[in-house]
C-alpha positions as CSV (number, residue, x, y, z in Angstrom):
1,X,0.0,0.0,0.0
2,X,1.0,3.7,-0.9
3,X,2.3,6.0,2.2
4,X,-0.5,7.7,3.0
5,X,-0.2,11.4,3.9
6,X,-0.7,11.9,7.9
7,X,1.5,8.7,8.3
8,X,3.5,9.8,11.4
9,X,1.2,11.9,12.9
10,X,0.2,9.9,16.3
11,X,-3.1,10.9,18.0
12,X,-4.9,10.2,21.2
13,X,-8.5,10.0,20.9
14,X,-9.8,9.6,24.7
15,X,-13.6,11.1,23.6
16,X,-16.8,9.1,23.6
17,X,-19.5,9.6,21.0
18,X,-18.5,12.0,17.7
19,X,-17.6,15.4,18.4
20,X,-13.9,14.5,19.0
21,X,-13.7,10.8,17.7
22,X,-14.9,11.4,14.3
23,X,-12.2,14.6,14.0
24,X,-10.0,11.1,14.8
25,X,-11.3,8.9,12.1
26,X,-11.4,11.1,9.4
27,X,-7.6,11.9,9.6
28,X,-7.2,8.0,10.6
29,X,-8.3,7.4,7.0
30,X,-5.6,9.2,5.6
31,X,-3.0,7.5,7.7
32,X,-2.9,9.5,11.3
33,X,-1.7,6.3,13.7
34,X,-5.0,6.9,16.3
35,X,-4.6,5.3,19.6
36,X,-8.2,4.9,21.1
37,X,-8.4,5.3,25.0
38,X,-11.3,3.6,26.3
39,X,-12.7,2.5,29.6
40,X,-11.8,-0.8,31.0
41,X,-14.7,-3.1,30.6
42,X,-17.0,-0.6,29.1
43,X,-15.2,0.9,26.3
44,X,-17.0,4.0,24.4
45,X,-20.5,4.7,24.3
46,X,-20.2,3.8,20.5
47,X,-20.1,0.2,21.0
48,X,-23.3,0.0,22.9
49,X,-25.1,1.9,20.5
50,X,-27.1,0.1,17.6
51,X,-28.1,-1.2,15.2
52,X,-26.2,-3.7,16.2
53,X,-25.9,-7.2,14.3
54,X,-25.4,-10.4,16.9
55,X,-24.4,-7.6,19.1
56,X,-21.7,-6.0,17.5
57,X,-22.3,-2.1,16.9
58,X,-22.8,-1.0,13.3
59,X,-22.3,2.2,14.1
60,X,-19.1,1.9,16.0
61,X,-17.8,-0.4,12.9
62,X,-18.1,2.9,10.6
63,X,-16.5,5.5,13.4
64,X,-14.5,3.2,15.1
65,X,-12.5,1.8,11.9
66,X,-8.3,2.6,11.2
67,X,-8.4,2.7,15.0
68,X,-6.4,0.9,17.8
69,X,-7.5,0.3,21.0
70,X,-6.1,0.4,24.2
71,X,-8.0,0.5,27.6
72,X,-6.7,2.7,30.3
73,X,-8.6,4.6,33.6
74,X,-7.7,8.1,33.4
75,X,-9.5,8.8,37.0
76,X,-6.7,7.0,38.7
77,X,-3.2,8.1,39.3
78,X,-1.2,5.2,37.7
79,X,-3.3,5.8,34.2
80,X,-2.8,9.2,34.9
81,X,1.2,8.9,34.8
82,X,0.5,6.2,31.6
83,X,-1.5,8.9,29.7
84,X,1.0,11.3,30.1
85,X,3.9,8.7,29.3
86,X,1.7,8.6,25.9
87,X,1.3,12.1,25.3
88,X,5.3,12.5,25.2
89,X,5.0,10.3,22.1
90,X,1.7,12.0,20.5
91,X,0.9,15.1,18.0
92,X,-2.4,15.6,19.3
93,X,-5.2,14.5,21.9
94,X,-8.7,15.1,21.2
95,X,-11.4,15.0,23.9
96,X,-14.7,16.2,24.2
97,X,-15.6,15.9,28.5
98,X,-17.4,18.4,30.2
99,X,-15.1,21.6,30.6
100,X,-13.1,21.0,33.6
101,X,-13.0,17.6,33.7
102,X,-9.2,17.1,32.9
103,X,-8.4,19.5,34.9
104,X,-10.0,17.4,37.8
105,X,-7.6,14.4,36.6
106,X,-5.0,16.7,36.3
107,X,-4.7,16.8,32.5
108,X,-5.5,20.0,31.1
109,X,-3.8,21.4,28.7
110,X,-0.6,23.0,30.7
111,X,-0.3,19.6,32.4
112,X,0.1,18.2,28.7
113,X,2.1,20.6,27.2
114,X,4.4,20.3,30.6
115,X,5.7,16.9,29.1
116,X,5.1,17.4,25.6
117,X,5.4,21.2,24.4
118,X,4.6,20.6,20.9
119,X,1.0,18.5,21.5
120,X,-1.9,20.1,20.1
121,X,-4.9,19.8,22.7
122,X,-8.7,19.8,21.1
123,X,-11.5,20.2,23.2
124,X,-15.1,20.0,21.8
125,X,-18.0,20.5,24.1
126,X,-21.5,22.2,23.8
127,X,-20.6,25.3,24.6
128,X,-17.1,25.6,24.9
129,X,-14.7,25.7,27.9
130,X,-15.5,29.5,28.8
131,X,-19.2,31.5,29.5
132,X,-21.7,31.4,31.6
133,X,-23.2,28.1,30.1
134,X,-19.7,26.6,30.1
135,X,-20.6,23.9,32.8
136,X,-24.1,23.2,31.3
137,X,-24.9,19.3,30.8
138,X,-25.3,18.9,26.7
139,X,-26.1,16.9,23.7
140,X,-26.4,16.8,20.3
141,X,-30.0,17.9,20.5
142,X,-29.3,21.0,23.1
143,X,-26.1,21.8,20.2
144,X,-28.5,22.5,17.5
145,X,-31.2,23.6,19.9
146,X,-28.9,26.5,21.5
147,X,-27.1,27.1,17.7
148,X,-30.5,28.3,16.2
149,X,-30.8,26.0,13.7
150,X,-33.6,24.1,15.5
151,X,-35.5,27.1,15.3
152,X,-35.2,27.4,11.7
153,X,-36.0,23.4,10.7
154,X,-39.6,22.3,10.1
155,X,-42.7,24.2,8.8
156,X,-43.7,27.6,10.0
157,X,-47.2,26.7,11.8
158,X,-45.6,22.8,13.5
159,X,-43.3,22.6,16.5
160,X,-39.3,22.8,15.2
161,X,-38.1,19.3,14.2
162,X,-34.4,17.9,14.2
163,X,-32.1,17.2,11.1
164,X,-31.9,13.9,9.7
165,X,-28.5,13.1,11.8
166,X,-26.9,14.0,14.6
167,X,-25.4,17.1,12.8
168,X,-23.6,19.0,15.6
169,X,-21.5,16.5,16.7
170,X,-20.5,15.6,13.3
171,X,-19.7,19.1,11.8
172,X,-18.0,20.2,15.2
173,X,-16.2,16.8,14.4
174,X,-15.1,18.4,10.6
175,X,-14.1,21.8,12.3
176,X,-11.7,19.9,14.2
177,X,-10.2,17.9,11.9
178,X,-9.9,20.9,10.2
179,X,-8.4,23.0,13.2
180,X,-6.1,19.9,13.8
181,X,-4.5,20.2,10.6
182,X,-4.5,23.9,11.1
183,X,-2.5,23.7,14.4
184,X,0.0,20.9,12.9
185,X,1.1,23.8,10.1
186,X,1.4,26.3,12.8
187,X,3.7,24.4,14.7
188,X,5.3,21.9,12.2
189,X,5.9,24.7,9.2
190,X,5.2,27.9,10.4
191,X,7.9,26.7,13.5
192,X,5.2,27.6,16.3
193,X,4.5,25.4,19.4
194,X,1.4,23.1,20.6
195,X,-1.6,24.7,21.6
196,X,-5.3,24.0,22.6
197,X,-8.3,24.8,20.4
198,X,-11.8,25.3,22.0
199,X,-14.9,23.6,19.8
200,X,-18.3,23.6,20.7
201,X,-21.3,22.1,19.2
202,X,-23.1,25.6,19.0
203,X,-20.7,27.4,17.3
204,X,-20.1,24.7,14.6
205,X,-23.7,25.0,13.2
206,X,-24.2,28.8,13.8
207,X,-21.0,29.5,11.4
208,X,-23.2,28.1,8.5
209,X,-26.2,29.7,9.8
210,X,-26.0,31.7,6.2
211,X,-27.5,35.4,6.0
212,X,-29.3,34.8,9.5
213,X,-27.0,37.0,12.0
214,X,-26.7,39.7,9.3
215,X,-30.4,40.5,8.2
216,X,-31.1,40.9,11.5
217,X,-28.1,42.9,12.7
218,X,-28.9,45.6,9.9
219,X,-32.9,44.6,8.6
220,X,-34.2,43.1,11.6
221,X,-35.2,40.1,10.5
222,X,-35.8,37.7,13.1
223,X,-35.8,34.2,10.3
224,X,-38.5,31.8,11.0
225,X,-39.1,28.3,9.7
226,X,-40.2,27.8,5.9
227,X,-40.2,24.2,5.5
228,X,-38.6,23.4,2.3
229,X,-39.0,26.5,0.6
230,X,-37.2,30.0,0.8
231,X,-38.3,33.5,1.3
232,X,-36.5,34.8,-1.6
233,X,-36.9,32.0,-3.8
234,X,-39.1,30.4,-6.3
235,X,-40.4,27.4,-7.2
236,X,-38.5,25.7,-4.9
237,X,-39.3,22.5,-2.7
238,X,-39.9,18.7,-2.8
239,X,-42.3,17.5,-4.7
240,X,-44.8,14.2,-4.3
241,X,-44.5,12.4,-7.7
242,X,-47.6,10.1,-8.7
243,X,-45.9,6.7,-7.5
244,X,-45.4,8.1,-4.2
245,X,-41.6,9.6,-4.0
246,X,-40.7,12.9,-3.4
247,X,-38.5,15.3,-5.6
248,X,-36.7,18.5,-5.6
249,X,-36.6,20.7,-8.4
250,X,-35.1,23.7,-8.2
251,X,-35.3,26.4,-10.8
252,X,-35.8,30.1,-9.0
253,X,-33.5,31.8,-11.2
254,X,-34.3,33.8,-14.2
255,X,-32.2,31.5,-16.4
256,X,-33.3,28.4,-15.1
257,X,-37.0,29.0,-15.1
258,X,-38.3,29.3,-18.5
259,X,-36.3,26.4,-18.8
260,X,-39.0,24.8,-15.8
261,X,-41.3,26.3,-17.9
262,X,-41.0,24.6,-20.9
263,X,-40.1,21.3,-19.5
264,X,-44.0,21.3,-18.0
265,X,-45.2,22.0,-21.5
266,X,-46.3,25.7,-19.9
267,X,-43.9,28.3,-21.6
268,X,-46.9,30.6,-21.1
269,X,-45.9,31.3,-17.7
270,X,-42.9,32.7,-18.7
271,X,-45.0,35.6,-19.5
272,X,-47.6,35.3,-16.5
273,X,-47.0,39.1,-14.6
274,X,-46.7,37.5,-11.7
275,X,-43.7,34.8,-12.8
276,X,-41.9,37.7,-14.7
277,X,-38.6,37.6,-12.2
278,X,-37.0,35.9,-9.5
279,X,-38.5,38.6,-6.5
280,X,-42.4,38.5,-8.3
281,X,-41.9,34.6,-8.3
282,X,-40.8,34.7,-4.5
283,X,-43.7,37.2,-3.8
284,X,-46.4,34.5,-5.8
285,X,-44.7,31.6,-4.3
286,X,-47.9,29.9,-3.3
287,X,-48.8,30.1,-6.7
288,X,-46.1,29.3,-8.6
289,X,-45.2,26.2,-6.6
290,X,-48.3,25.3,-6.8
291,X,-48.7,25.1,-10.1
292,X,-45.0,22.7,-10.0
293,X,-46.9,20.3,-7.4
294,X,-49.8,20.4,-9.3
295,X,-47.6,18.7,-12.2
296,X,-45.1,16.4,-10.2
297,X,-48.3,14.7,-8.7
298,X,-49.3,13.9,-12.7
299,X,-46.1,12.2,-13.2
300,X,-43.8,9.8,-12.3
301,X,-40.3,10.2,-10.3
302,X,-38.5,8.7,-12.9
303,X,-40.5,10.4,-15.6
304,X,-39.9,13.5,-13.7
305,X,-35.9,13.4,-14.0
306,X,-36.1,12.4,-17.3
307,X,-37.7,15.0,-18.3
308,X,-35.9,17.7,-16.1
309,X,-32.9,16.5,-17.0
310,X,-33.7,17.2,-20.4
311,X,-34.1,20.7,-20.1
312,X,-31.1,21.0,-18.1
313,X,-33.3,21.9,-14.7
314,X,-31.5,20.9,-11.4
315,X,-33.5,17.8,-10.3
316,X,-32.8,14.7,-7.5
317,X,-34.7,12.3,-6.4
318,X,-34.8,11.7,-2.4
319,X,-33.4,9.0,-2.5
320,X,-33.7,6.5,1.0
321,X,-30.4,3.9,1.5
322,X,-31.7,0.9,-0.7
323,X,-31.9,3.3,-3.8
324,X,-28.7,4.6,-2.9
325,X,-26.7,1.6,-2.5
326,X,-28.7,0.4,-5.9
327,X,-27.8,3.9,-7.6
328,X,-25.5,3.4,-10.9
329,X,-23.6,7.1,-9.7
330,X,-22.9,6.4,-6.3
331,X,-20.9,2.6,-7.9
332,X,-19.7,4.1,-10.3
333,X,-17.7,6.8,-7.9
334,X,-17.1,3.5,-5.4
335,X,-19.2,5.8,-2.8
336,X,-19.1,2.3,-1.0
337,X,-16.2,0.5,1.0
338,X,-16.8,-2.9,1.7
339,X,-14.7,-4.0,5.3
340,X,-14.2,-7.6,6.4
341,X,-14.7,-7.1,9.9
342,X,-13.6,-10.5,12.3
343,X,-17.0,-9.6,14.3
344,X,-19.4,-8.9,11.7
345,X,-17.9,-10.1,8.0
346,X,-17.8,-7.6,5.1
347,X,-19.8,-4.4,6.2
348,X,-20.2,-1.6,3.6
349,X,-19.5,1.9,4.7
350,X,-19.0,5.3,3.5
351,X,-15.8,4.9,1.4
352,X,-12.9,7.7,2.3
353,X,-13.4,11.1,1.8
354,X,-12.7,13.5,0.4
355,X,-10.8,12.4,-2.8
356,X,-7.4,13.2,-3.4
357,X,-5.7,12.4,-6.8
358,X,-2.5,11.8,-5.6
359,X,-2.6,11.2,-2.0
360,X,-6.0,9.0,-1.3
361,X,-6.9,7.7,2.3
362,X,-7.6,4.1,3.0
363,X,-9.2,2.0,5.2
364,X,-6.8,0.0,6.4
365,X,-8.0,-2.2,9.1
366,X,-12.0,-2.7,11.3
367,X,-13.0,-0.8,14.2
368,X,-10.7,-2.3,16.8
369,X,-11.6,-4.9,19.7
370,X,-11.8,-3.4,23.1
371,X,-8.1,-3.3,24.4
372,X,-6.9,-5.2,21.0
373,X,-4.0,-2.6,21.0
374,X,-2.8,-2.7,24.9
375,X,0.3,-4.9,24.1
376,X,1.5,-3.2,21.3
377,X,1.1,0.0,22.1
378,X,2.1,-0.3,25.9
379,X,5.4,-2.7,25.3
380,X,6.2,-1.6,21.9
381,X,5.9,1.9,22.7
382,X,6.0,3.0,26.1
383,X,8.4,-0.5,26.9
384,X,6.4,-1.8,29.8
385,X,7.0,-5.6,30.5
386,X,4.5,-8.7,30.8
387,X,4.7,-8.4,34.3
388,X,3.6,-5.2,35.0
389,X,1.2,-4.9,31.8
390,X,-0.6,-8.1,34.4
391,X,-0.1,-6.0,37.4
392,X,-2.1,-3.0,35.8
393,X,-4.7,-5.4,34.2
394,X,-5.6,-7.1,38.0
395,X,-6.0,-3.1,39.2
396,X,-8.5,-2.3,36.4
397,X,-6.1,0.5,35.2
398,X,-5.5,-1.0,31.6
């Protein structure tokens, strides 16, 4: 196999759920050596978590894959003096506890940096290690709550509703992949030291809160919820189809329109008044996407895309997992990975992303065992013997 481009980077992941381990996997993929910290006899949270199949986690088979594992108890002082023994050998730690909890074990950031200058520190938490909300209890849920974005999802007269996923933890987990690599120039090219870098859930979601903080700083506009549509666009939405699917067209534009237009076999309502530009179609948008749903509902999906497609309109069908893992494009770009895991046999996952052309990422071995790693990481390097490795087993500290 090729060297893969983050091989020698060495990172501690000792967080539980996404925020911080995902930021580890995706820079595992492209060949960052991550050393997994879990719990003795409980390991992450991902492991418990299903679907499972004859009890082993899917989920944790995605997240927890290029991974090794070793088990050690942070809470007590003999891990405490391990961890630190590791972090001498490490680029970076990710965590994502409660703000102040490594401090309580004495491993906050100045304790790290004491024995390792260089290590860069990321800490992702709902709302971040300083403010008044700092110590608040959070999840996912309170991330996109407290972000704004909750506010926004759903239709304007029905309670909010949550995205799809569990989007706060994942995107806080991009930012800090992102801020890793960041840091690693600072110190590696630019010649700078280690440092920490705060992440929180909130702010991860309110940076790609679009025009939101803006209109109202200057217009006052407090945005609301407008289910699939938007206030300054038309026709825009999903559509039902007449076999029961749903579709999204979108073709507000003044280019992209007529082109709509003609595609329905109504080029007349290029020349309605109230369709004449994009703001008279946003002001009719009742209308005007009726008139779209009114013509989905008389036609098929595929028929649909066909016929969009066509005309050169933007079209998709929503597609649910069976049509994508089915869908010609999605084999075509191998969107797919297939991993022979020893628990589970050959699991298909989310191949590596993004692309590169020279320098691609791999999957290079299954979410790890719990503890598969603690004799090669703890004789090979940190050089403890059998006897002790027992020792620390018997104590519950590895």
């Amino acid at each position: 196999m090729a060297k893969l481009p983050l091989e020698g980077i060495r990172i501690l992941d000792i967080g539980t759920r996404i925020a911080a381990p995902f930021a580890a996997t995706l820079l595992a993929d492209f060949g960052a050596d991550v050393i997994k910290v879990e719990l003795p006899g409980r390991g992450d949270f991902m492991r418990n978590i299903g679907p499972f199949a004859d009890g082993y986690s899917l989920w944790w088979s995605v997240e927890g894959r290029n991974k090794k594992s070793i088990t050690l108890d942070l809470r007590k002082e003999r891990g405490r003096e391990i961890f630190l023994d590791l972090v001498e050998k490490c680029d970076v730690v990710v965590e994502n506890f409660r703000p102040g909890t490594m401090e309580k074990w004495k491993l906050g950031y100045e304790d790290l940096a004491a024995r390792n200058p260089g290590v860069i520190l990321t800490r992702a938490s709902v709302y971040g290690q300083t403010g008044p909300y700092s110590q608040r209890p959070g999840l996912d849920r309170n991330g996109i709550s407290f972000s704004g974005l909750l506010y926004l999802t759903g239709y304007a007269d029905r309670p909010p509703v949550r995205p799809g996923i569990i989007i706060a933890d994942y995107l806080t987990g991009v930012f800090n992949a992102l801020s890793i690599m960041i840091a690693l120039y600072n110190r590696d090219i630019q010649r700078g030291g280690g440092q920490s870098v705060d992440l929180t859930l909130y702010e991860s979601l309110f940076r790609v809160l679009e025009h939101t903080l803006p209109a109202y700083d200057k217009l006052g506009i407090v945005r609301g919820r407008s289910g699939n549509r938007l206030a300054n666009s038309a026709p825009l939405d999903n559509w039902e189809t007449s076999d029961g699917q749903f579709i999204s067209i979108a073709a507000p534009g003044d280019q992209l329109f007529p082109r709509l237009a003609s595609a329905m076999g109504r080029p007349e309502l290029v020349d309605d008044p109230r369709f004449a530009s994009l703001p008279k179609r946003a002001e009719n948008s009742d209308a005007i996407n009726g008139i779209v749903a009114d013509w989905c509902k008389q036609h098929t999906a595929e028929e649909i895309e066909s016929i969009m497609l066509e005309r050169d309109v933007p079209v998709a069908r929503a597609l649910n997992i069976e049509d994508i893992v089915n869908d010609p494009h999605y084999v075509a770009r191998e969107s797919f990975v297939t991993v022979d895991d020893p628990r589970a046999g050959p699991i298909k996952q989310p191949a590596v992303y993004p692309r590169f052309s020279e320098t691609p990422g791999a999957v290079r071995r299954p979410a790890p065992a719990l503890g598969e790693h603690n004799t090669e990481v703890y004789r090979d390097l940190l050089g403890l013997g059998e006897v002790e490795l027992q020792e620390l087993a018997a104590e519950g500290i590895v």
